[in-house]
VOPAGU-2260 file (C-alpha; in pm, 1 decimal, decimal comma):
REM VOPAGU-2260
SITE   aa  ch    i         X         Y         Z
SITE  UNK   A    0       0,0       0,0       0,0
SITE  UNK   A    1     105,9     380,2     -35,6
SITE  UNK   A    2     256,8     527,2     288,0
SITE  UNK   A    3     113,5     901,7     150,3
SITE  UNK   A    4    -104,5    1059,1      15,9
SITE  UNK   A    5       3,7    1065,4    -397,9
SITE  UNK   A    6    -131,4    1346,0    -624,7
SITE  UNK   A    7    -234,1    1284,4    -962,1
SITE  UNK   A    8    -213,8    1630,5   -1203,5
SITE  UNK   A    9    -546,9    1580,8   -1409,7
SITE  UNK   A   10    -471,0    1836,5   -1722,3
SITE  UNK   A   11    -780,7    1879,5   -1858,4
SITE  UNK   A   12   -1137,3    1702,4   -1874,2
SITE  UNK   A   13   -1443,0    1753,3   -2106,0
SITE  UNK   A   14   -1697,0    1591,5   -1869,2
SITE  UNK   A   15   -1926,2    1754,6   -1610,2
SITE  UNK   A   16   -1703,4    1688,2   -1305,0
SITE  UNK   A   17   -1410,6    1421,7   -1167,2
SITE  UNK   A   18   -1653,9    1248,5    -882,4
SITE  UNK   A   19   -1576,1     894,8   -1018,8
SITE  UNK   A   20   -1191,8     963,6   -1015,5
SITE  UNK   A   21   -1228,8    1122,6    -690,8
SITE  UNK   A   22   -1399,1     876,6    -536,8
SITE  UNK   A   23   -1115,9     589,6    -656,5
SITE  UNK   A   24    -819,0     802,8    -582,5
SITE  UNK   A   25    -917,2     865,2    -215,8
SITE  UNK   A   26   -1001,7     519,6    -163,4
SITE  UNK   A   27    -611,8     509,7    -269,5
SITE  UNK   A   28    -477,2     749,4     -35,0
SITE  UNK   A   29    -424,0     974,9    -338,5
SITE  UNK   A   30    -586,8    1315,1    -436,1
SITE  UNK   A   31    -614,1    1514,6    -771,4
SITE  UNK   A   32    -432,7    1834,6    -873,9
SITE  UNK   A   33    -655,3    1998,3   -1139,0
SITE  UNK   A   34    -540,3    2233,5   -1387,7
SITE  UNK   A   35    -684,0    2560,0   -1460,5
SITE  UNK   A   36    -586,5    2575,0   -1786,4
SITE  UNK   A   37    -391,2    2307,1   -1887,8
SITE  UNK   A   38    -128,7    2524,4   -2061,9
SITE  UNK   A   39     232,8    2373,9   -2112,3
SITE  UNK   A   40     375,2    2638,8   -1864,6
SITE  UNK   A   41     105,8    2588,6   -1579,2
SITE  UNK   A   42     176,8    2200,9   -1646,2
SITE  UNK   A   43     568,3    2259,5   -1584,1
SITE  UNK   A   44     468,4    2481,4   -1303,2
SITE  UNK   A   45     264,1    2216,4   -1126,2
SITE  UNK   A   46     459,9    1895,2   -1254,7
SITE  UNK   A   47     682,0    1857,7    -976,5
SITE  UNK   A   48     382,7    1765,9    -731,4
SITE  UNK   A   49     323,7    1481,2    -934,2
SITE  UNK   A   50     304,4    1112,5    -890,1
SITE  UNK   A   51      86,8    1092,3   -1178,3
SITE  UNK   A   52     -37,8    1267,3   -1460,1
SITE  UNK   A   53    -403,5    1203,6   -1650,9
SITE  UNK   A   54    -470,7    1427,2   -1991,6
SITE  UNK   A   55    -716,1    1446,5   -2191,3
SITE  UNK   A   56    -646,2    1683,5   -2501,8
SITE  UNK   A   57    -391,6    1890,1   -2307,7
SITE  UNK   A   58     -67,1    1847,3   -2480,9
SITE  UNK   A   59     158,9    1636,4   -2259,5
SITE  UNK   A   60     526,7    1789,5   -2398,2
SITE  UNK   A   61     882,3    1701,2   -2304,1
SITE  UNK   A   62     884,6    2017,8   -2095,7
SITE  UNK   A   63     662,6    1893,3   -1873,1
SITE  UNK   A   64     783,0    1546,7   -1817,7
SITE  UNK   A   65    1108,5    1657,7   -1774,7
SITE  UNK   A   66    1014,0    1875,2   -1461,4
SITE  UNK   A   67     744,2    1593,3   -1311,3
SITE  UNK   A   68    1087,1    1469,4   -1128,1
SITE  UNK   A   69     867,5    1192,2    -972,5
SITE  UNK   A   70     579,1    1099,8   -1160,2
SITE  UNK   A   71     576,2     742,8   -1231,9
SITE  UNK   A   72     289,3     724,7   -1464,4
SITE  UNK   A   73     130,3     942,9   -1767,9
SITE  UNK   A   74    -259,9     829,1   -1795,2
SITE  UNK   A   75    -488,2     917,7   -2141,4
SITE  UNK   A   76    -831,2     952,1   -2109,4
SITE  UNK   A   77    -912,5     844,1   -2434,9
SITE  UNK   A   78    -731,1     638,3   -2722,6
SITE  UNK   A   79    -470,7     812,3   -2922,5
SITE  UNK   A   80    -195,6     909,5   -2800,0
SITE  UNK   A   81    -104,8    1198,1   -3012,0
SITE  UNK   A   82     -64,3    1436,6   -2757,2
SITE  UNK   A   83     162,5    1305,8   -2472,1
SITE  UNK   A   84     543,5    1266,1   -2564,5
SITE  UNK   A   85     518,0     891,8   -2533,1
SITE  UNK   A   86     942,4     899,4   -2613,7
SITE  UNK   A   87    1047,9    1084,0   -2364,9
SITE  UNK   A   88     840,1     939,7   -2091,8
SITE  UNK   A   89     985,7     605,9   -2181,0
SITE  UNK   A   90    1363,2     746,3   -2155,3
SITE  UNK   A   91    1258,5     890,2   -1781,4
SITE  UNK   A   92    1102,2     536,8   -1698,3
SITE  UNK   A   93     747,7     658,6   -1733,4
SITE  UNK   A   94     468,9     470,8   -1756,2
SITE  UNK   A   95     217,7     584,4   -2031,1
SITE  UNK   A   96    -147,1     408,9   -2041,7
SITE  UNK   A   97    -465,7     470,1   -2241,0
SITE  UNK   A   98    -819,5     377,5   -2266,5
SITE  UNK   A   99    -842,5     188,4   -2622,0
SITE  UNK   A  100   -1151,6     -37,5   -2530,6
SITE  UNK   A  101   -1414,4     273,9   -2466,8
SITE  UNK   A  102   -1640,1     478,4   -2680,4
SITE  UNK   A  103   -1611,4     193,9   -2967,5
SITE  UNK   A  104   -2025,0     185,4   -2989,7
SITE  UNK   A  105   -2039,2     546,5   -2944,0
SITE  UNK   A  106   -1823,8     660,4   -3217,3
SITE  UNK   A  107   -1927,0     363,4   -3462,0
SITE  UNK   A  108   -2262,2     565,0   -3398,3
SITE  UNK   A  109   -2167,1     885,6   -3456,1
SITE  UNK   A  110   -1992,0     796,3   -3803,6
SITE  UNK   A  111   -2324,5     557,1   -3894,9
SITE  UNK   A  112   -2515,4     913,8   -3802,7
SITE  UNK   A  113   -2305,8    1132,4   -3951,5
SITE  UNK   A  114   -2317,3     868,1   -4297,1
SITE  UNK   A  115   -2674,0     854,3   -4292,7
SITE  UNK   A  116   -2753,9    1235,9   -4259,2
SITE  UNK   A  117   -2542,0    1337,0   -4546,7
SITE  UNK   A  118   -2668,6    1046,0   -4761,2
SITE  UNK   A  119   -3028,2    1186,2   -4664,5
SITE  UNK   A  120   -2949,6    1494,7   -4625,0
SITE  UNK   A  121   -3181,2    1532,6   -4342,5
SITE  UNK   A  122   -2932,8    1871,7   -4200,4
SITE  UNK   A  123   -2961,1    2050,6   -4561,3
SITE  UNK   A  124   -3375,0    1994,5   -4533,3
SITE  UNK   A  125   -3365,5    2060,7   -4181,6
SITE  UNK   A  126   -3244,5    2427,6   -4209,2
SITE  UNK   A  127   -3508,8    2461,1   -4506,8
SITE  UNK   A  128   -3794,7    2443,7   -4326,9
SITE  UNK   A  129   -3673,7    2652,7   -4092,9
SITE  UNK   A  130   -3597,8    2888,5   -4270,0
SITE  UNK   A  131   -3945,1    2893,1   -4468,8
SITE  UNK   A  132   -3855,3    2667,3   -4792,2
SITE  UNK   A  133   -4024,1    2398,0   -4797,1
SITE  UNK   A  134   -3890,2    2179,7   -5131,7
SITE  UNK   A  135   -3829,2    1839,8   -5181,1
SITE  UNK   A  136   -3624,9    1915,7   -5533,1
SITE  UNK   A  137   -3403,1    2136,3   -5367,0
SITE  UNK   A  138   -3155,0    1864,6   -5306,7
SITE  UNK   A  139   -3235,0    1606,3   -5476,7
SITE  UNK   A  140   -3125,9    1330,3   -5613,4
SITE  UNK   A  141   -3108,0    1131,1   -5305,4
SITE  UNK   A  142   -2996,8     718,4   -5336,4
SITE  UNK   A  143   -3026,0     450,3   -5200,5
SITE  UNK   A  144   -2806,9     322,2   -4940,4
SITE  UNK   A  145   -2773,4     -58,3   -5023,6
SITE  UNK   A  146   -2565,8    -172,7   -5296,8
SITE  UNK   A  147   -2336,3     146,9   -5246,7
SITE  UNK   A  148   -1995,9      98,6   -5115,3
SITE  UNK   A  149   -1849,1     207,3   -4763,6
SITE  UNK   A  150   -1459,9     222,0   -4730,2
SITE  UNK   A  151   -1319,1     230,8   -4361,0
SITE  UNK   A  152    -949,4     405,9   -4417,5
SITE  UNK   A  153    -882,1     207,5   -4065,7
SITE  UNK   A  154   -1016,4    -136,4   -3933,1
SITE  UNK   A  155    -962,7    -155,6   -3546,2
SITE  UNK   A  156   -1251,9    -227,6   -3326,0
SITE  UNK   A  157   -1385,8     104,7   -3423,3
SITE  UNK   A  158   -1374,0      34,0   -3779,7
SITE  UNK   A  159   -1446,3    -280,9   -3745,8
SITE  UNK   A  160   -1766,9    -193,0   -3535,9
SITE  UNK   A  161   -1900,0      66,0   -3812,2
SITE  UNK   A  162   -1824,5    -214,1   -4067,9
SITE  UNK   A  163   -2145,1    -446,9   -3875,5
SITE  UNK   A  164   -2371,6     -83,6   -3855,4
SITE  UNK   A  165   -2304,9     -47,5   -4205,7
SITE  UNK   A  166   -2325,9    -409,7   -4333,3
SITE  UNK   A  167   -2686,1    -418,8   -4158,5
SITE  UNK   A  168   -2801,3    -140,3   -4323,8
SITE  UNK   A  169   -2712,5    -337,8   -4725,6
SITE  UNK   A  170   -2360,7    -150,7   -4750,0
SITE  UNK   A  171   -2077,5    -298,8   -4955,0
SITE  UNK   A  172   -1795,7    -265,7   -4726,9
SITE  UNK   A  173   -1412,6    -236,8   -4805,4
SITE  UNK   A  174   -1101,2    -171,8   -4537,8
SITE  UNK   A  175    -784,7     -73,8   -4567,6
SITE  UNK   A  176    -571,4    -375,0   -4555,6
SITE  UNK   A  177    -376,0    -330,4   -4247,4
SITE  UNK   A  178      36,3    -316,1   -4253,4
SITE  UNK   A  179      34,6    -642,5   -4008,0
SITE  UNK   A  180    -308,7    -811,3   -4028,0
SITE  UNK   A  181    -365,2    -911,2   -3721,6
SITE  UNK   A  182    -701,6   -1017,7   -3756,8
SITE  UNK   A  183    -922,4   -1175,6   -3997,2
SITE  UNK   A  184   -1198,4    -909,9   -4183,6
SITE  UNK   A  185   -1514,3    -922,0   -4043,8
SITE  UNK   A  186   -1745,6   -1147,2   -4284,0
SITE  UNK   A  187   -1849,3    -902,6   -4545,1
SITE  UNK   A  188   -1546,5    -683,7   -4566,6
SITE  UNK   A  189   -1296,8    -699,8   -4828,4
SITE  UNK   A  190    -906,9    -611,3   -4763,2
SITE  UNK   A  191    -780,6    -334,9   -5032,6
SITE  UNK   A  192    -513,0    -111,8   -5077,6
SITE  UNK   A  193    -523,2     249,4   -5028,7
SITE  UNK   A  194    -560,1     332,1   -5429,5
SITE  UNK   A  195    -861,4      94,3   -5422,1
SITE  UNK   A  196    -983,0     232,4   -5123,4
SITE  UNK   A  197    -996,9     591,5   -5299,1
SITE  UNK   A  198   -1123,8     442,4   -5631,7
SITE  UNK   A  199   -1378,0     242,6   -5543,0
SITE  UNK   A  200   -1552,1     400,5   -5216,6
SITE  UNK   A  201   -1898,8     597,2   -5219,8
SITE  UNK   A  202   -1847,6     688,5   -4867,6
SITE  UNK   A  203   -1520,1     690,9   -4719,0
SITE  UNK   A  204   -1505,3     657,4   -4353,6
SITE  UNK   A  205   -1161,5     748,5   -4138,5
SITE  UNK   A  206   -1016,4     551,2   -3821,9
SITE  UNK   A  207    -666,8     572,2   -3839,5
SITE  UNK   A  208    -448,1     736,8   -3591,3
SITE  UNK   A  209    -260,1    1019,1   -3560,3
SITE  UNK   A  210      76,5     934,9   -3684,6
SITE  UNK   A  211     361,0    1081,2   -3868,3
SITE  UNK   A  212     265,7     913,8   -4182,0
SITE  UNK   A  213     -86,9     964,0   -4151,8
SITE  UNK   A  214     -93,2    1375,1   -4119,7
SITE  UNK   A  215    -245,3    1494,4   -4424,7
SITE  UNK   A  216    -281,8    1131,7   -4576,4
SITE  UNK   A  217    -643,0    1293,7   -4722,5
SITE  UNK   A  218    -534,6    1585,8   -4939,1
SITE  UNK   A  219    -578,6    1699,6   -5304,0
SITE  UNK   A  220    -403,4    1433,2   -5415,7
SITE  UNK   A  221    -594,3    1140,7   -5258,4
SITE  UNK   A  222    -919,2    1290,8   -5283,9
SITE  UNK   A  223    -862,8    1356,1   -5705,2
SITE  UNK   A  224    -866,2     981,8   -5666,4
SITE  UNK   A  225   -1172,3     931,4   -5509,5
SITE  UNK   A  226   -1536,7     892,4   -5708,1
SITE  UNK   A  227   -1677,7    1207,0   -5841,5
SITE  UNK   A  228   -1994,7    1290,8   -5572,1
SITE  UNK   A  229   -1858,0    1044,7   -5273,0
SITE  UNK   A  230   -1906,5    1121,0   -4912,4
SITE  UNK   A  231   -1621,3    1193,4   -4642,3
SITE  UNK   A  232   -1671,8    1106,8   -4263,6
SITE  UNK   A  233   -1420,8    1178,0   -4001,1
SITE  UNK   A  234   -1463,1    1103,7   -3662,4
SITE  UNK   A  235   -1077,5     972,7   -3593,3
SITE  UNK   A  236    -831,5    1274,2   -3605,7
SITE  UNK   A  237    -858,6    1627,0   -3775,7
SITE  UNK   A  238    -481,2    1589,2   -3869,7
SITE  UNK   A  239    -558,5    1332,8   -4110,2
SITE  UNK   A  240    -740,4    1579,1   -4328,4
SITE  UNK   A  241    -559,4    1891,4   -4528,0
SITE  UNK   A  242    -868,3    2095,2   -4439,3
SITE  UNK   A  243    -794,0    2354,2   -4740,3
SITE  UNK   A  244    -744,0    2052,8   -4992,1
SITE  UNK   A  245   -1142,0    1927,1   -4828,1
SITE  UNK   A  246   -1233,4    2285,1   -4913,4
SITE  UNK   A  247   -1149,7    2300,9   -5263,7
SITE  UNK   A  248   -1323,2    1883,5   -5325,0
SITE  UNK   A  249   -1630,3    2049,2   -5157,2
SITE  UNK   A  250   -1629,8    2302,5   -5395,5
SITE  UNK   A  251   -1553,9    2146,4   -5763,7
SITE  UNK   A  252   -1827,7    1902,2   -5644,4
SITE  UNK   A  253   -1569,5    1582,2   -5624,6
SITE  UNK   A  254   -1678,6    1570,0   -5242,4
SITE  UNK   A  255   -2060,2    1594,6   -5233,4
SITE  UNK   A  256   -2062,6    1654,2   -4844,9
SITE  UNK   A  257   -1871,8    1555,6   -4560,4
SITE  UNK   A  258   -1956,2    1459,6   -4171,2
SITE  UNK   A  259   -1689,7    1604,0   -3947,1
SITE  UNK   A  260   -1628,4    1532,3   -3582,7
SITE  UNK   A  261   -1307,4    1610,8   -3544,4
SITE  UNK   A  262   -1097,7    1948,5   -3588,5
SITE  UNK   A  263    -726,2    2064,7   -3741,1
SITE  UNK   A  264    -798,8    2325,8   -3421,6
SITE  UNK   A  265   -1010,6    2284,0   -3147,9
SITE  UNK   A  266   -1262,2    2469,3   -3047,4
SITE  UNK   A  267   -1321,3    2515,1   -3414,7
SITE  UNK   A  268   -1317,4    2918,4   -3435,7
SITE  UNK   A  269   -1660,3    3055,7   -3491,4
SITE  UNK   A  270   -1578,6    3186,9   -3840,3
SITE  UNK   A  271   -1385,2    2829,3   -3946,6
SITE  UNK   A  272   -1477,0    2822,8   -4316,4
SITE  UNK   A  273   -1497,2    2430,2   -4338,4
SITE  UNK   A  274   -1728,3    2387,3   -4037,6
SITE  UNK   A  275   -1926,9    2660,5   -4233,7
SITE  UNK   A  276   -1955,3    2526,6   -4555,6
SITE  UNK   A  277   -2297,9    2450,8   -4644,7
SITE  UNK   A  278   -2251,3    2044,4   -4767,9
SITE  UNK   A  279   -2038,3    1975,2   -4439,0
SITE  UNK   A  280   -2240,2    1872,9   -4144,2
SITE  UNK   A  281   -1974,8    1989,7   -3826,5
SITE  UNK   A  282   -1969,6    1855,4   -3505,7
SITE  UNK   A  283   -1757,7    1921,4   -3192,5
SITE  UNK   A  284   -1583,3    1626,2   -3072,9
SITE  UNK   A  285   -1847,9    1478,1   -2972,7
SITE  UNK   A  286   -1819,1    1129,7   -3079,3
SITE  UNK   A  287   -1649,0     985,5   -2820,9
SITE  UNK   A  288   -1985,1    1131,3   -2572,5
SITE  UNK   A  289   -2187,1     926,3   -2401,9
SITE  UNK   A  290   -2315,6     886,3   -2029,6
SITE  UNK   A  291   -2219,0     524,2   -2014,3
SITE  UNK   A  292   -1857,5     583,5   -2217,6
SITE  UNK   A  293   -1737,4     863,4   -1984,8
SITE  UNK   A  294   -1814,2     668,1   -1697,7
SITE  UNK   A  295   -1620,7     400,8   -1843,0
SITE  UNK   A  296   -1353,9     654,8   -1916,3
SITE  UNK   A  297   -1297,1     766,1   -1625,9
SITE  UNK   A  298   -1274,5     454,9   -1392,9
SITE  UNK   A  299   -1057,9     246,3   -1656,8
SITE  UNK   A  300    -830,9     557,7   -1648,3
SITE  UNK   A  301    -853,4     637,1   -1298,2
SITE  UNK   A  302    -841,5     245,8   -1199,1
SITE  UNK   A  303    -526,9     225,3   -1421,3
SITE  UNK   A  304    -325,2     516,8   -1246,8
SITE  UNK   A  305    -431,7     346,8    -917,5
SITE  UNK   A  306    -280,2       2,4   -1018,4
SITE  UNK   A  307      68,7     155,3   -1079,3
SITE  UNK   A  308     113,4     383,5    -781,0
SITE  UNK   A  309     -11,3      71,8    -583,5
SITE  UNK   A  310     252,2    -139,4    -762,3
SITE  UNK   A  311      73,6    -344,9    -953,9
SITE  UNK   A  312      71,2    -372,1   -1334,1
SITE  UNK   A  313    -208,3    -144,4   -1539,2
SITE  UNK   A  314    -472,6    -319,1   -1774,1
SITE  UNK   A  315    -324,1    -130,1   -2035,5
SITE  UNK   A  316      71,9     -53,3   -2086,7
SITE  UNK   A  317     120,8     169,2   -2422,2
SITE  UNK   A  318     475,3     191,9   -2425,0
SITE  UNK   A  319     578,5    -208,5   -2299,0
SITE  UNK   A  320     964,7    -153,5   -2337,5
SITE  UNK   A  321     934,1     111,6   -2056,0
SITE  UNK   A  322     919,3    -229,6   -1804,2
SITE  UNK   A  323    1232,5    -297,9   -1883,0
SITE  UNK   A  324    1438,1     -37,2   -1797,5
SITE  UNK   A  325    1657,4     -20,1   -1550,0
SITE  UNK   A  326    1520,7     332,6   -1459,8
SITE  UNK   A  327    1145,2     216,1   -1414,2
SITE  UNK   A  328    1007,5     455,7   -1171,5
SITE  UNK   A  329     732,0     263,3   -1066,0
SITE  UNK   A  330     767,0     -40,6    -849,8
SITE  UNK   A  331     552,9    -329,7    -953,2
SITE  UNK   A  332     485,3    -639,9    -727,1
SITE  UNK   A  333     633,6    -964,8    -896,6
């Protein structure tokens, strides 16, 4: 057990209050440190209090690893890991864990929603009618759904989880073929490369991380590629998108519209002319939202940080190699 009381630096949350972590932590003998604004400075500032650290979107830099002198353990609510400096906590014998099981329903959702509004168009006839036009022709044609083909740039259990939404609803569906398979395609789906993927896809669907080679894998050049009139949904990572390149498809009519959950900047400013655009349907992060996935979030996180300060070894471990160095800061029980 912990002989005191440990503080865990929480960086930033977008849930209505910490009570679940609160209530493990003290059970723990440990207590949170919130930030006010999560800023790299106030993070450096405050890092040398910490036994533990727990971000959400907050950038988790070198900086402020470096001065967290004894934190033994960098926590992400959430999947990616895009935003903590996973390196350089493994050099100082961090620990870094993640949530990668949660919000897989909720986001397979969100894209399904997102697909079936701009196939529909149910947002375009929405602000109609409110706004006194009342027309069926003014956006028509609309098609059919079945017999159309989905592509999923991205086939882990998200992917694979929007793959049985859209099967159900008479969807051809076609993946990305993974750079390791590690996993047969769900029945149904077909394995293609990334020029087939563009080709052949009415609705294109993205779940890939945030990587160096992924930035800007979806500009001008990859969506020339794609079928005159298909759909774009993005509820993975705004960085996989070149937002201006998006802009211009929108406009020549190669993209007919696009469902976007997820921003190049965030909060998207109020004048952002993508989230604007009339054929895009924008919404704020939201994806990941639901009462039952952010109380999942928050204990598996919470739960995990408690594990390692406790010496015992986390559910999830993102950066493995870090147990075998000699400079492990956390003690785990045999």
């Amino acid at each position: 057990m912990m002989d005191r009381e440990k503080v865990v630096l929480v960086t930033d949350y977008a849930w209505p209050n910490l009570e679940p972590e609160r209530e493990i932590f003290s059970q723990a003998r440990a207590r949170i440190l919130l930030a006010e604004t999560g800023a790299t400075d106030e993070l450096v500032a405050l890092a040398p209090q910490a036994d533990a650290i727990l971000c959400n979107w907050k950038p988790v830099p070198a900086s402020v690893l470096k001065a967290a002198s004894h934190c033994v353990a960098i926590g992400r609510y959430g999947i990616g890991l895009d935003n903590i400096d996973v390196r350089t906590a493994t050099e100082l014998g961090m620990i870094v864990t993640n949530v990668p099981a949660y919000c897989i329903d909720d986001v397979a959702d969100h894209a399904m929603a997102l697909l079936l509004a701009c196939n529909r168009k149910v947002c375009w006839f929405d602000r109609d009618i409110k706004a006194g036009r009342y027309e069926l022709q003014a956006h028509t044609p609309l098609h059919r759904l079945r017999g159309h083909t989905l592509g999923l740039a991205g086939f882990g259990r998200i992917g694979r989880a929007v793959a049985q939404r859209a099967l159900a609803f008479g969807l051809l569906v076609i993946a990305l073929k993974p750079r390791v398979l590690q996993a047969r395609a769900t029945d149904g789906v077909k394995f293609v490369d990334f020029s087939e993927l563009l080709e052949q896809s009415d609705y294109l669907s993205l779940h890939l991380p945030a990587t160096p080679e992924t930035v800007n894998l979806f500009r001008r050049e990859s969506l020339q590629r794609m079928k005159q009139g298909a759909v774009l949904i993005n509820t993975s990572r705004g960085s996989l998108l070149d937002q201006e390149d998006l802009l211009w498809a929108l406009e020549t009519g190669k993209i007919a519209a696009a469902g976007i959950d997820v921003w190049r900047q965030e909060p998207v400013p109020h004048d952002d002319w993508l989230a604007l655009h009339p054929r895009v349907i924008a919404t704020p992060h939201a994806a990941f939202y639901s009462h039952e996935s952010l109380l999942e979030l928050q204990t598996t996180a919470a739960l995990q940080i408690v594990a390692i300060l406790e010496g015992r070894m986390p559910e999830n471990v993102v950066n493995a190699q870090v147990l075998k160095n000699e400079n492990l800061r956390a003690y785990l029980s045999p």
